[in-house]
C-alpha positions in Angstrom: 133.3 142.4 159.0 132.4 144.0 155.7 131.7 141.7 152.5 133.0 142.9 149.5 129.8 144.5 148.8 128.0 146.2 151.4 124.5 145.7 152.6 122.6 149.0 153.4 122.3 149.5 157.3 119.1 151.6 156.2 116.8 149.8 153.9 116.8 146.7 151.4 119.8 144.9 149.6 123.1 146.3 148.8 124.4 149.4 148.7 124.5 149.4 144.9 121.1 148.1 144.5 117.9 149.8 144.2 116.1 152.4 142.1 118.4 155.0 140.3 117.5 159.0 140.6 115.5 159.1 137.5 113.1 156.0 138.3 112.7 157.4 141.7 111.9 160.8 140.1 109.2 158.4 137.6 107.6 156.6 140.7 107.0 159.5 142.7 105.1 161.1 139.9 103.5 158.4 138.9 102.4 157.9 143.0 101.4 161.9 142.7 99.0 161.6 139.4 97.2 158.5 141.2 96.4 160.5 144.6 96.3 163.8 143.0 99.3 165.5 145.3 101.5 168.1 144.1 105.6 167.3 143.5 106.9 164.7 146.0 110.2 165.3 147.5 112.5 162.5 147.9 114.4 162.3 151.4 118.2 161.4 150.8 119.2 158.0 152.2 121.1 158.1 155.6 124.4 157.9 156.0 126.7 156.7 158.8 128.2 160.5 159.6 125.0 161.4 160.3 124.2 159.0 162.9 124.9 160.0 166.5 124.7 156.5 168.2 125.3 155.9 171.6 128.1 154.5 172.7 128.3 150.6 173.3 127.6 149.7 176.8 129.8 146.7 176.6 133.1 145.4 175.4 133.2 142.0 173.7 135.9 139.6 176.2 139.7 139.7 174.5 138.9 136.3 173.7 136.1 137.4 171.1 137.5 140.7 170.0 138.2 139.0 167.1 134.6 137.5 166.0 133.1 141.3 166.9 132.1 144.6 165.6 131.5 147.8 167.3 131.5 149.6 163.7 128.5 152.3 163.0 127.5 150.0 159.6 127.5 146.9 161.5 125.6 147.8 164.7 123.2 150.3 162.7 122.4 147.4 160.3 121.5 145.2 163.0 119.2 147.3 165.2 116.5 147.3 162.5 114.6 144.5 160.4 113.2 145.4 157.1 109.5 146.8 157.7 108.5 150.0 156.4 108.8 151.2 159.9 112.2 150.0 160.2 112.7 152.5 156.7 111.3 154.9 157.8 113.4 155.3 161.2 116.5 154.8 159.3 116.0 157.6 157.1 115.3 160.1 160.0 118.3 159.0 161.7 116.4 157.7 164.5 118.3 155.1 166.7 117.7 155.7 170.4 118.4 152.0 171.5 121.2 150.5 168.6 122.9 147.4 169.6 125.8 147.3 171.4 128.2 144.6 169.7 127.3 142.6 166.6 129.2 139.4 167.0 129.9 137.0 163.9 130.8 133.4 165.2 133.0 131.4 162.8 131.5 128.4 163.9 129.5 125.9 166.5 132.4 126.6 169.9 132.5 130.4 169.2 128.8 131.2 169.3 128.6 129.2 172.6 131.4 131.3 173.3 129.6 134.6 172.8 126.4 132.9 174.3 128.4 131.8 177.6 129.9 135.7 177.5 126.1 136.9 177.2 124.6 134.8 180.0 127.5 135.4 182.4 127.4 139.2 182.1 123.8 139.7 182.2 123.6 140.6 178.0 120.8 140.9 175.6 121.3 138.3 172.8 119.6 138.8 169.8 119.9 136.1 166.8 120.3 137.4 163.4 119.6 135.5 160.0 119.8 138.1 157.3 117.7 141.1 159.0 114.7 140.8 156.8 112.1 140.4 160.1 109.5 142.5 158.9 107.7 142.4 162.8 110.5 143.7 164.9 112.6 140.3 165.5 116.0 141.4 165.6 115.5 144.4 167.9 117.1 145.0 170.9 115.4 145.4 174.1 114.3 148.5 175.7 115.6 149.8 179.3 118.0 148.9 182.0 117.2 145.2 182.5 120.2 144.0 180.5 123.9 145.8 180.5 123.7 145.7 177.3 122.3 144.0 173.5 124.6 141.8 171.6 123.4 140.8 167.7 124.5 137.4 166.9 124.7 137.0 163.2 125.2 133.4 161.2 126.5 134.5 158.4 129.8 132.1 158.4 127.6 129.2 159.0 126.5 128.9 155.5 127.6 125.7 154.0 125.7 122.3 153.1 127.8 119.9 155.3 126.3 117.0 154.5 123.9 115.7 151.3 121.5 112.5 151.8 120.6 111.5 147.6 119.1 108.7 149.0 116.2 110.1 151.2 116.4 113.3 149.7 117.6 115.3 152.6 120.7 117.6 153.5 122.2 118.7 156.5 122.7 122.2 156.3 124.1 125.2 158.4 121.7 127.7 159.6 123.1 130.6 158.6 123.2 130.0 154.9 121.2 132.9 152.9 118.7 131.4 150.0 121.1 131.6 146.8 123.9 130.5 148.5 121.7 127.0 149.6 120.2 126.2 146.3 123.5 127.0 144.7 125.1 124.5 146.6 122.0 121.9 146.3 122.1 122.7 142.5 125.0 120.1 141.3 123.2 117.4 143.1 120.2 118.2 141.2 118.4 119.4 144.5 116.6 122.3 145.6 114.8 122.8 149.3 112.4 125.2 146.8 111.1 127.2 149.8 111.2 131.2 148.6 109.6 133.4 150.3 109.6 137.3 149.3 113.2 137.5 151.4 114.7 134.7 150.1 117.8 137.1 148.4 118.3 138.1 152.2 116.9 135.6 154.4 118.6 132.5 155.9 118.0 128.6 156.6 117.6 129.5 160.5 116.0 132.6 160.3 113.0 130.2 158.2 112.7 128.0 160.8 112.8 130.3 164.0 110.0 132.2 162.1 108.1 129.5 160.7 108.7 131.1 157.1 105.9 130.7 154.2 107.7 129.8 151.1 107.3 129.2 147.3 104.8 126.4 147.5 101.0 128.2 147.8 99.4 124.3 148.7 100.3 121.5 150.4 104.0 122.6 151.6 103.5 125.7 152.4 105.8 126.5 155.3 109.1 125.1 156.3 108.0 123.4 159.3 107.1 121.0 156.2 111.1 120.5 155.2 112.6 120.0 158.8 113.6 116.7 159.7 115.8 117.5 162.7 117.4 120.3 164.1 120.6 120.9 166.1 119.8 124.2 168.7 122.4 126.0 171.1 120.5 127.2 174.3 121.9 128.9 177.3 122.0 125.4 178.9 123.5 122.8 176.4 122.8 121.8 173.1 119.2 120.4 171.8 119.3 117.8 169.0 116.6 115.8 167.6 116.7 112.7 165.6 117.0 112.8 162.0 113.5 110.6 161.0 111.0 110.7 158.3 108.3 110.9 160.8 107.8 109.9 164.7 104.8 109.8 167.0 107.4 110.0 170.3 105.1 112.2 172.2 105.5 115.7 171.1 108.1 116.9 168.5 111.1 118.4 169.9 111.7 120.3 166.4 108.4 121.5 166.6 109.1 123.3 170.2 112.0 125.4 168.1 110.1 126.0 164.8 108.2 129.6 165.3 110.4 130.3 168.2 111.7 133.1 167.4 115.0 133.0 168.9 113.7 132.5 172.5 114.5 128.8 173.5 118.2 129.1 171.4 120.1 129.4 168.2 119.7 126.7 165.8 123.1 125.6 164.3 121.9 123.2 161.8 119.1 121.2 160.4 118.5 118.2 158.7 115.8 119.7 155.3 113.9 117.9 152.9 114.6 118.3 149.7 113.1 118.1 146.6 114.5 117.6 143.0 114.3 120.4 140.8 111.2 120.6 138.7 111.6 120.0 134.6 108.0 120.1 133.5 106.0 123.1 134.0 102.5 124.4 133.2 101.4 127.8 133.8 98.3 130.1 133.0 96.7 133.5 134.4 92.9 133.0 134.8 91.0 136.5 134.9 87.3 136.3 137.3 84.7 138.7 136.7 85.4 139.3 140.6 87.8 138.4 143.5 85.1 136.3 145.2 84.5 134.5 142.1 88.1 133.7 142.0 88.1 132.5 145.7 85.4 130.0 145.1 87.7 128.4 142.1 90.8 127.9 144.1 88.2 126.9 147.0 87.2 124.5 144.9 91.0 123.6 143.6 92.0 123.6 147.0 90.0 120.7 147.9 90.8 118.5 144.7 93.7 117.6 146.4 95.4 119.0 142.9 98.0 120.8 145.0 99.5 123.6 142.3 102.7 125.0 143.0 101.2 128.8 142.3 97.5 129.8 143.1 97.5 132.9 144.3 94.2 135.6 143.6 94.9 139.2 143.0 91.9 141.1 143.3 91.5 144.3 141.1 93.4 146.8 142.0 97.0 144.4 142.9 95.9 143.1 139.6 96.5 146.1 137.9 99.2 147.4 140.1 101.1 144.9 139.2 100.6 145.0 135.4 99.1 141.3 135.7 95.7 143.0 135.1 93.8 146.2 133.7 92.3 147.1 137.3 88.6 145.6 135.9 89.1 142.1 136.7 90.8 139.7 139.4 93.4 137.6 138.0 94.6 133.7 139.3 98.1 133.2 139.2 98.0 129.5 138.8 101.1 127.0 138.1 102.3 123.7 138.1 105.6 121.9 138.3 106.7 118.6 138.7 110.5 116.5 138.2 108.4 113.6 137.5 105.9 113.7 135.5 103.9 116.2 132.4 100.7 118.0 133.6 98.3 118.1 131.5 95.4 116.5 133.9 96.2 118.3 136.7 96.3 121.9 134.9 93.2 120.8 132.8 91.0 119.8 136.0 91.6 123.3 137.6 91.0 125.3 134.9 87.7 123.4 134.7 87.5 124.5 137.9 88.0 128.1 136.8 85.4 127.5 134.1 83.2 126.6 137.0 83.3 129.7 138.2 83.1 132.4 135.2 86.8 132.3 134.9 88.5 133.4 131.1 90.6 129.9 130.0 93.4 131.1 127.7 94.2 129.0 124.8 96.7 126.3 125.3 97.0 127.1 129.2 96.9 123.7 129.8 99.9 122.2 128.1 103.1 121.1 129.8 106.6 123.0 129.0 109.8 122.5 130.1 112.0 125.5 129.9 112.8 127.7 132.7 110.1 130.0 131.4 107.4 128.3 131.5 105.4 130.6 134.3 107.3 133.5 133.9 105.5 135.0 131.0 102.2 137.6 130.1 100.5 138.6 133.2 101.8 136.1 135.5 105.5 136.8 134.8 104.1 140.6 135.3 103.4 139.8 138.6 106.5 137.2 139.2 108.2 140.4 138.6 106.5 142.8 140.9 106.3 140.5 143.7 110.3 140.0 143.6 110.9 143.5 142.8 109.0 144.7 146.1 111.4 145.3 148.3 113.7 147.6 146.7 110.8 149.7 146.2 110.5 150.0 149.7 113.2 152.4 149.9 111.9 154.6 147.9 108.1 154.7 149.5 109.8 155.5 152.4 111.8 158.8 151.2 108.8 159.7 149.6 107.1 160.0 152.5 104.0 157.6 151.7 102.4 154.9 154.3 103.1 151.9 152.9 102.8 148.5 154.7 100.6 144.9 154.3 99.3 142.9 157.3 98.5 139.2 156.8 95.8 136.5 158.1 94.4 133.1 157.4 90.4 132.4 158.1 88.4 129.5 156.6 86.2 129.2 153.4 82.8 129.7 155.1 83.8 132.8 156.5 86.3 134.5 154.3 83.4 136.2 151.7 82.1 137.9 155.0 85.7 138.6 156.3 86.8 140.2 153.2 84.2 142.6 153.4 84.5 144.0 156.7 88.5 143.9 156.5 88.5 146.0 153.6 85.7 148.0 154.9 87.8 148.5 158.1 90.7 149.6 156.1 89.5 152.3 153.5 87.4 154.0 156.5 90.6 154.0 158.4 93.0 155.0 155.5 90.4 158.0 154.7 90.3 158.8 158.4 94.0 159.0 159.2 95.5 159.8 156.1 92.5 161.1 153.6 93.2 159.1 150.7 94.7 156.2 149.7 94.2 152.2 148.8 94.1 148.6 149.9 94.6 145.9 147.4 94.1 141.6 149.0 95.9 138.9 147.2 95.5 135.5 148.4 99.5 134.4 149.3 98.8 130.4 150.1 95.5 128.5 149.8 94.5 125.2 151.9 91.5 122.7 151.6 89.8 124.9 154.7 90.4 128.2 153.9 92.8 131.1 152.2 95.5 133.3 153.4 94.6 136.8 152.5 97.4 139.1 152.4 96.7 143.1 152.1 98.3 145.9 151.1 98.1 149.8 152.0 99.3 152.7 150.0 98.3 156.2 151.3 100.0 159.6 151.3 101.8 160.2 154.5 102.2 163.8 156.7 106.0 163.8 157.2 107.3 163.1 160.0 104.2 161.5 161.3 104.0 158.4 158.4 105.2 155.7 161.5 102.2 156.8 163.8 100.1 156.9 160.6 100.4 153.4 159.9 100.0 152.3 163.7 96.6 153.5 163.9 95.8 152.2 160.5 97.5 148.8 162.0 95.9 148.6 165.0 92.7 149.0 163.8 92.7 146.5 160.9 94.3 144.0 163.4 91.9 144.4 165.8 88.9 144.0 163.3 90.9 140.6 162.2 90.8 139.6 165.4 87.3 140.1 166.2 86.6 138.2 162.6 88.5 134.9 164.1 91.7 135.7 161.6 95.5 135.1 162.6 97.1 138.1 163.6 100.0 136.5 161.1 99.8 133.7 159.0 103.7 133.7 157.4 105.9 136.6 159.3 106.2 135.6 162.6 105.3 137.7 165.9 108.4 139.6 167.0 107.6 142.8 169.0 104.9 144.1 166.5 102.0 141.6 166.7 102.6 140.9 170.4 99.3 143.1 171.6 97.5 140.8 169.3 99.2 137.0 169.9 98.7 137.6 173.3 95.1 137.6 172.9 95.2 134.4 170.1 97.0 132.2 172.0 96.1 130.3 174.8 96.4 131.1 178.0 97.8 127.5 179.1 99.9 127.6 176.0 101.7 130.6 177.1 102.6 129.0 180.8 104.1 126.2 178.9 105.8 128.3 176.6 107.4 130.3 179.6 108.3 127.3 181.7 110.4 126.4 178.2 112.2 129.4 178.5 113.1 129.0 181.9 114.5 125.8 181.6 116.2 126.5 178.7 117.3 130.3 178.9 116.9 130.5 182.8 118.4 134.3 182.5 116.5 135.1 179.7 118.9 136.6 177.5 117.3 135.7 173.9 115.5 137.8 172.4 113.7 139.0 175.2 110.2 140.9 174.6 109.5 138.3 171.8 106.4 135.7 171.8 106.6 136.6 176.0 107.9 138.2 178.6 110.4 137.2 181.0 109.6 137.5 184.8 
């Protein structure tokens, strides 16, 4: 099942990817001047001799040996998602519970194949997109409920079967990974233009199950916004909506499988909206005297019904961090792109905005361009940069031994100023608790007429050995104060095992009756992704 170049099974991207020896040996002492440690040693990556997994507990039928994988890459690489907890088990060889089989369906008849094989023999299944759940979605199940855990990855369904110029819509397989889909939407002068941090390594299906928050940072912010139907495999038979622009028949069957996590059944395919790829772009990075200042210009923005493509707050310090600021000042990101029209009004009305609220207006920030780099210059191509370059940083936080993570919410305007406070409050008193030093930085990720959605970031040296129980506490505590505050426990990366203490307190109690007796009907054994969004009696 390997590709001709390998994913790591341990951390972020391929095998050949990531930071070489000397800028790992930079980063660590640049991450030892900030906190004032001494020299920072640098754990070696895993490697599959020195795993010692236990042996699968079940044998894939004859009639799917060919379609499955009991190799130490494969089922290693599919036991974990991409957190910094995830990391940091990988790199001490920690896999007490791996799954089983990793199967790799060819098409539509073989995955209800390996579904029917799962449901007869009492089996885990777990769906897999591209392994970039950051909340503990593509885990196997603990204990002896199930004989065993069985990873279903999409990876051959990954073509665009069918495009729609007309409406502007394509039918698309579910497990096509982000490049791959606006490659193929690129000749007919499309693009779905949802990117999210994982879109190198996320999928189509794994978007929707998760209710992924994409490129857009107004108006179409998620890709419940793109679906226009969906095709599902469930344990029962096969779900398929109607392909319409909009409906009012009762409540939406797409809906019920967007945010679901893998629960209710595999999604196959989906109708998406598409958009046509933008020519004219306008871009500038505001600085604010303050991150609150900031907030009450893209309040302000946000409710002009201006809709900006990019408007995203960094306050000070992920200002600085990312080179889009010199740590004094919060900086807006803010962009506009059409395939339609220039920009000038639009950009010119929100940086009056700005203006409104002691923001700096760079000369010529309003003008429209059209080449490609448009927004990807000074401080908000600095950050462009950072924020794509995250991930295969990751690796490296985590063999150095540092608590590194980010938690996520959405609350409304009148309450964020107050919010903020106590959040960040919450989290220094907690970082100087647990681990004596250390930072948070906010940035605002999307932005809506009625309020922002705040996204922090931790960075604190670890104790090794204990940097996952670290980060817990530090966790549980900022995600309880969130709570408390009337904040989403997540706001773009989904539930999965990891925010389950806290979505069982947000949602509704009546809600989660309706969402079981789904299940039932549905997945009456309960072999998908059990322990997600519920538990099954």
């Amino acid at each position: 099942m390997a590709e001709n170049r390998r994913r790591k099974f341990w951390g972020w991207g391929y095998e050949d990817q990531g930071l070489t020896p000397e800028q790992q040996k930079h980063l660590a002492e640049r991450i030892a001047q900030r906190f004032g440690l001494g020299p920072i040693e640098i754990t070696p990556a895993p490697k599959e001799s020195e795993l010692n997994l236990r042996a699968p507990r079940v044998k894939p039928p004859a009639a799917l040996e060919a379609i499955c994988s009991t190799s130490i890459h494969d089922r290693a690489g599919h036991t974990y998602g991409k957190s910094s907890g995830d990391l940091r088990r990988a790199f001490r060889r920690y896999y007490p519970n791996p799954i089983d089989v990793v199967a790799f369906p060819r098409d539509e008849k073989e995955l209800i194949a390996v579904l029917e094989w799962c449901d007869g023999a009492r089996i885990a299944a777990v769906p897999y997109g591209g392994g970039s759940s950051v909340v503990g979605g593509v885990e196997p199940p603990e204990g002896d409920r199930y004989r065993g855990a069985v990873s279903i990855d999409l990876m051959h369904l990954d073509k665009v079967v069918e495009v729609d110029r007309v409406s502007r819509a394509a039918r698309i397989q579910a497990g096509v990974y982000g490049p791959a889909l606006d490659a193929q939407l690129k000749p007919h002068g499309l693009t779905i233009r949802h990117f999210p941090q994982s879109f190198e390594f996320s999928t189509l299906g794994g978007w929707i199950a998760t209710r992924s928050g994409g490129h857009f940072a107004t108006l179409y912010t998620h890709i419940d916004d793109f679906v226009e139907s969906l095709r599902v495999v469930t344990p029962t038979g096969i779900v398929e909506s109607r392909r319409l622009p909009g409906s009012g028949a009762g409540p939406s069957p797409d809906r019920m499988f967007i945010g679901s996590e893998g629960i209710l059944g595999i999604i196959t395919e989906a109708w998406m909206r598409l958009q046509d790829r933008p020519t004219f772009r306008a871009g500038a990075s505001i600085p604010f005297p303050s991150m609150i200042k900031a907030a009450e210009a893209v309040r302000q923005i946000s409710q002009a019904g201006l809709y900006p493509a990019n408007c995203r707050v960094l306050d000070e310090g992920e200002a600085f961090n990312s080179g889009a600021g010199n740590g004094d000042e919060a900086v807006l990101v803010l962009a506009f792109e059409s395939a339609d029209h220039p920009l000038e009004p639009w950009m010119k009305r929100a940086l009056e905005c700005c203006a409104d609220h002691g923001g700096k207006i760079p000369a010529d920030a309003a003008k429209t361009r059209t080449d490609a780099d448009a927004t990807h210059e000074g401080s908000a191509g600095a950050w462009r940069n950072a924020f794509l370059n995250a991930p295969y940083l990751m690796d490296t936080i985590a063999a150095m031994g540092m608590v590194s993570d980010t938690f996520e919410t959405a609350i409304t305007w009148e309450r964020f100023p107050e919010f903020h406070r106590q959040i960040m409050e919450c989290a220094r008193d907690t970082i100087t608790r647990v681990c004596g030093k250390g930072s948070v930085t906010c940035r605002f990720t999307h932005v809506y007429p009625d309020g922002p959605a705040p996204y922090y970031t931790v960075l604190a040296p670890g104790k090794r050995g204990s940097e996952i129980e670290q980060w817990d506490e530090i966790k549980a505590a900022v995600s309880d104060k969130l709570m408390r505050l009337g904040g989403t426990i997540t706001h773009h990366h989904s539930v999965g095992r990891y925010h389950r203490p806290w979505y069982d307190r947000q949602r509704p109690d009546g809600f989660a009756r309706a969402l079981k007796a789904a299940k039932l009907a549905l997945d009456p054994r309960g072999i998908l992704n059990p322990g997600v969004l519920i538990d099954t009696d």
